[in-house]
VOBA-1610 file (N, C-alpha, C; in pm, whole numbers, padded with zeros to 5 digits, always signed):
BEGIN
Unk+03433-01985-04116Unk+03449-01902-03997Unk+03339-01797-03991Unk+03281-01759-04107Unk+03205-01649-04101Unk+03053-01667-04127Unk+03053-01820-04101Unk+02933-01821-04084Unk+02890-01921-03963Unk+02992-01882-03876Unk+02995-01919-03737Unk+02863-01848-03672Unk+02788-01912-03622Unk+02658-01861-03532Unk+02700-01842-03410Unk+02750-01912-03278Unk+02748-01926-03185Unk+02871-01802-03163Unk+02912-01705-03049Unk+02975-01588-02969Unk+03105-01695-03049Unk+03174-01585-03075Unk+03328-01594-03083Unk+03435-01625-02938Unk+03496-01693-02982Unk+03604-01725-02836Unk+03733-01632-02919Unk+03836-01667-02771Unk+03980-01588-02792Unk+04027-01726-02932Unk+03958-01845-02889Unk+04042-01964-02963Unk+04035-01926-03133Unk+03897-01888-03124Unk+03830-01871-03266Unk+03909-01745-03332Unk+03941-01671-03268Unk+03975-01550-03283Unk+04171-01578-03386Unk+04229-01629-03257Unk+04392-01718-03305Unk+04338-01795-03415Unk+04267-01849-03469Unk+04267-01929-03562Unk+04239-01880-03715Unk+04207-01758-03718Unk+04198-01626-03819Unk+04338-01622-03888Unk+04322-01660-04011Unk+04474-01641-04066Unk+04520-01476-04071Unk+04675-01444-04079Unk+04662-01282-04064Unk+04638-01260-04222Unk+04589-01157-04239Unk+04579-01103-04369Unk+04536-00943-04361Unk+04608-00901-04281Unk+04659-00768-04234Unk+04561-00690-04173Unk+04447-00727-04150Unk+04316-00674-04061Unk+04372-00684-03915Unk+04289-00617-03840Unk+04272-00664-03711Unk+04195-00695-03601Unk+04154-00767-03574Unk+04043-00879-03548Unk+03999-00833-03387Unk+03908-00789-03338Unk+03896-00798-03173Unk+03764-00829-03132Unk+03717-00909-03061Unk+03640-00965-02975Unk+03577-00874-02866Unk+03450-00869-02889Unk+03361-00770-02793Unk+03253-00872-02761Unk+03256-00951-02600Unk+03138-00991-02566Unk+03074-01128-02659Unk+03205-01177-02749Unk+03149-01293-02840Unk+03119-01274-02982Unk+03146-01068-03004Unk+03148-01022-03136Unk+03245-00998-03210Unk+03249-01049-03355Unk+03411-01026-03403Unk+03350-00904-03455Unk+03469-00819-03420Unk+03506-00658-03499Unk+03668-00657-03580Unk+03632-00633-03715Unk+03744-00641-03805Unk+03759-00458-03810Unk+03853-00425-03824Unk+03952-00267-03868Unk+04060-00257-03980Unk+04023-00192-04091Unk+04118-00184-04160Unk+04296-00113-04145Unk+04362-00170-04196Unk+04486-00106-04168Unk+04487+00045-04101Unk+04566+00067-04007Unk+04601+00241-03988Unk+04646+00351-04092Unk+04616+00475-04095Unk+04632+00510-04209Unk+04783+00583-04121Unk+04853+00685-04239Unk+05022+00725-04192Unk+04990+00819-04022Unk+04894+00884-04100Unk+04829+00998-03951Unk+04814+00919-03828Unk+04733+00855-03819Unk+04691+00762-03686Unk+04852+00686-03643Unk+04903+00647-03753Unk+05088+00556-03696Unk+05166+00692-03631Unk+05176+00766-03675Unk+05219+00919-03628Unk+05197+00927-03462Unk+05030+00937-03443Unk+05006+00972-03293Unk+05061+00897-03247Unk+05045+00732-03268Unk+05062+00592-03186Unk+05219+00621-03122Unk+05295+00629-03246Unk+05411+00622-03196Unk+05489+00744-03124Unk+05398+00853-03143Unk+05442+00974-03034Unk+05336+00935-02919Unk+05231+00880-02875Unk+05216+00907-02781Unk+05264+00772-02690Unk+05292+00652-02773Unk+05438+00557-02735Unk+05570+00630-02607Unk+05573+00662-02694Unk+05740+00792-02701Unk+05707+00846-02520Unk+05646+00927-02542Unk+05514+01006-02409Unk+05587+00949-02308Unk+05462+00890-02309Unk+05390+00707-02209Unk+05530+00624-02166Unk+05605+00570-02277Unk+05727+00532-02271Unk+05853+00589-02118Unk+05850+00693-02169Unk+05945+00790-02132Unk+05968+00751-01936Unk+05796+00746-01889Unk+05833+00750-01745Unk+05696+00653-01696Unk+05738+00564-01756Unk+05631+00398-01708Unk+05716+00340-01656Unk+05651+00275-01494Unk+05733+00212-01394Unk+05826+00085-01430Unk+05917+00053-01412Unk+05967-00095-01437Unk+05945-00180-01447Unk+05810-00221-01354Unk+05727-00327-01359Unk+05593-00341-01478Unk+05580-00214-01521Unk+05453-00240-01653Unk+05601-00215-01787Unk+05515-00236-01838Unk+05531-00242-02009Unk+05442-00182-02126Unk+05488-00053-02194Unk+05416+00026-02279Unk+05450-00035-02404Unk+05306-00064-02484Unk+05370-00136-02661Unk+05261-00089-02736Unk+05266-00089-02828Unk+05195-00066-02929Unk+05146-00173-02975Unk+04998-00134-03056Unk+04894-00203-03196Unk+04992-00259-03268Unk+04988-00454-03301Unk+04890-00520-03249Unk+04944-00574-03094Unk+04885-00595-03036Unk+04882-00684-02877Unk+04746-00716-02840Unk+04743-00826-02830Unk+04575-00828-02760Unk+04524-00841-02663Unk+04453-00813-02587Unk+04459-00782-02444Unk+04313-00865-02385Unk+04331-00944-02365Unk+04242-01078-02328Unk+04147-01016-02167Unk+04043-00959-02180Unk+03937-00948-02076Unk+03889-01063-02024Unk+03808-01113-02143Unk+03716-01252-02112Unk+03750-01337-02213Unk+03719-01470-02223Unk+03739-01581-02361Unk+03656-01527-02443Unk+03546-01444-02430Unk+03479-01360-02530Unk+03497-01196-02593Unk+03600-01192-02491Unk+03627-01045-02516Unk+03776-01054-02563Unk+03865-00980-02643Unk+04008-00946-02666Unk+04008-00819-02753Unk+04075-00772-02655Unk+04071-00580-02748Unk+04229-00559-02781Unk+04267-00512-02901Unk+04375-00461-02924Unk+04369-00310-02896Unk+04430-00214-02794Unk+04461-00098-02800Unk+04513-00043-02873Unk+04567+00077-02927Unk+04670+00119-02972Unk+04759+00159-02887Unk+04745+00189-02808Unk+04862+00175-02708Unk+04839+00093-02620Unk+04909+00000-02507Unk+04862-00048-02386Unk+05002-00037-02274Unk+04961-00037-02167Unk+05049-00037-02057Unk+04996-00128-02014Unk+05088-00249-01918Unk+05036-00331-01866Unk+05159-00389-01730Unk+05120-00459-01645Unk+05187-00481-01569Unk+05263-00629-01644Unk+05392-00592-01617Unk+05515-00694-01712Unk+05479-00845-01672Unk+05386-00861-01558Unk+05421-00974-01490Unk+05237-01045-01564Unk+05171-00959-01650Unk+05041-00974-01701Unk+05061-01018-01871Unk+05173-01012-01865Unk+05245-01040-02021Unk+05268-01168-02055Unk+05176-01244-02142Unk+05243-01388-02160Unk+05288-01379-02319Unk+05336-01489-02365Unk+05384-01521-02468Unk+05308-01444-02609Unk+05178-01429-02581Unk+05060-01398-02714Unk+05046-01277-02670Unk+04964-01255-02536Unk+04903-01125-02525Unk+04897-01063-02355Unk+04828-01000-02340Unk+04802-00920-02208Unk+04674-01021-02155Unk+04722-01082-02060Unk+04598-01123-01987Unk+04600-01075-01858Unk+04452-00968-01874Unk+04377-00913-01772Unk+04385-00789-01796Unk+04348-00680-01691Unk+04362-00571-01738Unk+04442-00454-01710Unk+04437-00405-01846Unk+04588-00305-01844Unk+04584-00194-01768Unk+04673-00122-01745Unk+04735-00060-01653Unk+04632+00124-01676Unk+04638+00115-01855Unk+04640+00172-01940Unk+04569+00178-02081Unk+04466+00237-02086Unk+04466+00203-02268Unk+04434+00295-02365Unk+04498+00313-02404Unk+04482+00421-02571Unk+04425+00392-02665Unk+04367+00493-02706Unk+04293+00473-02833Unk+04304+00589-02933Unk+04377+00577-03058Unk+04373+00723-03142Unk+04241+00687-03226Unk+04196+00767-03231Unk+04030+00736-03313Unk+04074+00762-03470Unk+03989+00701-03566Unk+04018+00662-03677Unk+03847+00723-03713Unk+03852+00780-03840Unk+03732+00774-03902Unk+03608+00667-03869Unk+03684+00536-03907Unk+03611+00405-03902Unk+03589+00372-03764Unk+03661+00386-03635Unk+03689+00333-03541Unk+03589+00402-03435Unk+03548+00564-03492Unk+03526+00619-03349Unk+03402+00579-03278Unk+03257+00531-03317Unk+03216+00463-03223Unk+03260+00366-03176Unk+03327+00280-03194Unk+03415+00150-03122Unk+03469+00182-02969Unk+03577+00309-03086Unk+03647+00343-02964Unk+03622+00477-02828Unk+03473+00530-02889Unk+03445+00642-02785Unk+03329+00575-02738Unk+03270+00449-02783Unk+03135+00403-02641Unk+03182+00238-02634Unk+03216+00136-02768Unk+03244+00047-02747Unk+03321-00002-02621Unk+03443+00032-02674Unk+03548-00017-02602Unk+03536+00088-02451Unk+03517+00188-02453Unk+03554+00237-02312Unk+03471+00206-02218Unk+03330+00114-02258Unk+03203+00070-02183Unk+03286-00095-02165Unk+03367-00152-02231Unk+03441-00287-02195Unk+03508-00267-02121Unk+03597-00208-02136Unk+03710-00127-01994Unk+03737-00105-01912Unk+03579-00013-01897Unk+03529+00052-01793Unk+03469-00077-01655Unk+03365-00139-01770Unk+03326-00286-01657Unk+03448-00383-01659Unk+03570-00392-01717Unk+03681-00446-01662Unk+03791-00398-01535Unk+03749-00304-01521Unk+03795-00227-01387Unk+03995-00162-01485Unk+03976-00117-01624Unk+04079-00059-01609Unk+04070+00030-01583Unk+04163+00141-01556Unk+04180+00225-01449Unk+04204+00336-01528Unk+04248+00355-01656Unk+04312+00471-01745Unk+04255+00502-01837Unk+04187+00526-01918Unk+04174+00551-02062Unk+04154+00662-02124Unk+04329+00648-02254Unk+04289+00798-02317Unk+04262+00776-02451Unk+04169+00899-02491Unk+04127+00881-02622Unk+04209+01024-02680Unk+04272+00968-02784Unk+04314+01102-02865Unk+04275+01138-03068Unk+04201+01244-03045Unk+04154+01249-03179Unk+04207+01332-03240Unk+04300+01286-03375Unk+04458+01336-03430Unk+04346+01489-03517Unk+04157+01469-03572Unk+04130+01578-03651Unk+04061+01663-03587Unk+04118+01682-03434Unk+04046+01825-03351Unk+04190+01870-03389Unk+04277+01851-03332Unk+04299+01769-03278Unk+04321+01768-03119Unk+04289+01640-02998Unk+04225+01671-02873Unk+04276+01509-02826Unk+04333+01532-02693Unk+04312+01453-02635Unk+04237+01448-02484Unk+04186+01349-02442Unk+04118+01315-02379Unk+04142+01210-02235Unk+04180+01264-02125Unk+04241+01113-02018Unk+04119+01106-01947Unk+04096+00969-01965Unk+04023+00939-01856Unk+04001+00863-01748Unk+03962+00822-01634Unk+04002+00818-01519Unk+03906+00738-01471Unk+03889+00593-01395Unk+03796+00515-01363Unk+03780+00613-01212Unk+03589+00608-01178Unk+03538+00619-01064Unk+03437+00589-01032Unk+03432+00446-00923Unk+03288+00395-00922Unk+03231+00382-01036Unk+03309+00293-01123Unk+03279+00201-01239Unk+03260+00286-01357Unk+03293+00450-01339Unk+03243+00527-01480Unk+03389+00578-01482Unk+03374+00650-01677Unk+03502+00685-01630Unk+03493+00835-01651Unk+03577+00945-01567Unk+03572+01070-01564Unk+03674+01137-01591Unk+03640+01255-01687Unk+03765+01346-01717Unk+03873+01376-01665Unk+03981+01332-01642Unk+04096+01381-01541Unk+04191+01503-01593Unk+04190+01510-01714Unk+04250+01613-01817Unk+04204+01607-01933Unk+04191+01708-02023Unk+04163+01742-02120Unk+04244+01861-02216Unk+04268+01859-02372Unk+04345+01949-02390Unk+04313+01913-02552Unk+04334+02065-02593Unk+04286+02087-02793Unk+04439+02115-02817Unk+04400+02103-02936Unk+04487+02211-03022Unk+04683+02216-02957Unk+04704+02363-02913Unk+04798+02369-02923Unk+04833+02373-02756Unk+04783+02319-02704Unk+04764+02300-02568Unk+04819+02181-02439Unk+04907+02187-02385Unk+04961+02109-02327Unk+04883+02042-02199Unk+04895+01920-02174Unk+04872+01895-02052Unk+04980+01806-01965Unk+04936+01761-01832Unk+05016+01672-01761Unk+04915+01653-01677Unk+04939+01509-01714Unk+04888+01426-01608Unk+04960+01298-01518Unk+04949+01337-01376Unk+05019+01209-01291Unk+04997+01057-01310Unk+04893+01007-01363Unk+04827+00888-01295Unk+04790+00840-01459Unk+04822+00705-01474Unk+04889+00606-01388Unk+05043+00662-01365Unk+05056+00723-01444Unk+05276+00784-01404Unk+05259+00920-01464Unk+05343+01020-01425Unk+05372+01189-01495Unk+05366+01138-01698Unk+05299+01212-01783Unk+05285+01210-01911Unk+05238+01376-01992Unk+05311+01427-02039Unk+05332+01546-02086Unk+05246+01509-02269Unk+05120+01595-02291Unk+05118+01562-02383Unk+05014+01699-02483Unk+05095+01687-02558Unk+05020+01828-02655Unk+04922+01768-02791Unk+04868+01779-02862Unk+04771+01749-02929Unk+04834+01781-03068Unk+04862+01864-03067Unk+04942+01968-03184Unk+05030+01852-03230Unk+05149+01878-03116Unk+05291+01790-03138Unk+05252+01630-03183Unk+05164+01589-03150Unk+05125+01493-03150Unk+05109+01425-03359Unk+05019+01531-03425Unk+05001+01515-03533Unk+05059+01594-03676Unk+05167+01644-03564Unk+05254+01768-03678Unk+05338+01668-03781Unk+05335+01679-03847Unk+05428+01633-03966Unk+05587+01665-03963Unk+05619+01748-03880Unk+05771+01819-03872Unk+05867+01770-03892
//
């Protein structure tokens, strides 16, 4: 497998035995990530919780792993994703989500602050927040005319709300407190 020359497919990708990595497809490139550490499972599942709370009937909020199928060359796992319920098949999200999160990881953060939000972005999703658990800061951002732009921002001990894609209340603090 790994000394496959030719762009990676979604096929090539399923055919990866699990062995607890997680595997995503950029453009025909495999990108492997080591496990989450306790901190990063912390945000995921509070900002789950969030997101959860007041997402329409028709999408569906889940957590890392899900894979979210762009192109046969592309498949990104979010850490969070919202997606419309009716975009949900048996394996993964095909097309694009509603929504996508990303808690940045030591290892992850170029991936996830130019990689992935430059895939996204030319996939026409519409949302993307980045939250970084060691400002700690989150970040929403907002597709316009193909870029994406700040819609809220917030440090530390600092709350925000944002409407779009649905009302989401979210503090930075609360987010990575241990309590």
């Amino acid at each position: 497998m790994f000394g496959h020359r030719e762009p990676f497919t979604r096929r090539d990708l399923e055919s990866i035995a699990d062995d607890g990595h997680r595997y995503e497809l950029v453009d025909g490139v495999l990108l492997m990530s080591p496990s989450p550490r306790p901190l990063h499972q912390r945000v995921v599942a509070r900002v789950l919780a969030a997101v959860s709370g007041n997402c329409p009937r028709d999408c569906e909020a889940l957590p890392a792993p899900v894979d979210v199928v762009l192109a046969d060359d592309t498949v990104l796992i979010p850490d969070v994703v919202v997606g419309r319920r009716a975009d949900y098949t048996e394996r993964a999200l095909v097309g694009i989500p509603v929504l996508s999160v990303e808690v940045i990881s030591p290892s992850s953060r170029l991936i996830d602050t130019e990689l992935k939000r430059a895939r996204l972005a030319a996939a026409g999703c519409p949302h993307y927040w980045l939250v970084d658990p060691y400002v700690p800061e989150v970040l929403c951002l907002g597709l316009q005319d193909g870029l994406y732009e700040t819609v809220a921002k917030a440090a530390h001990d600092h709350t925000i709300t944002v409407d779009a894609p649905f009302r989401v209340t979210l503090n930075p603090a609360d987010l990575i407190s241990d309590y």
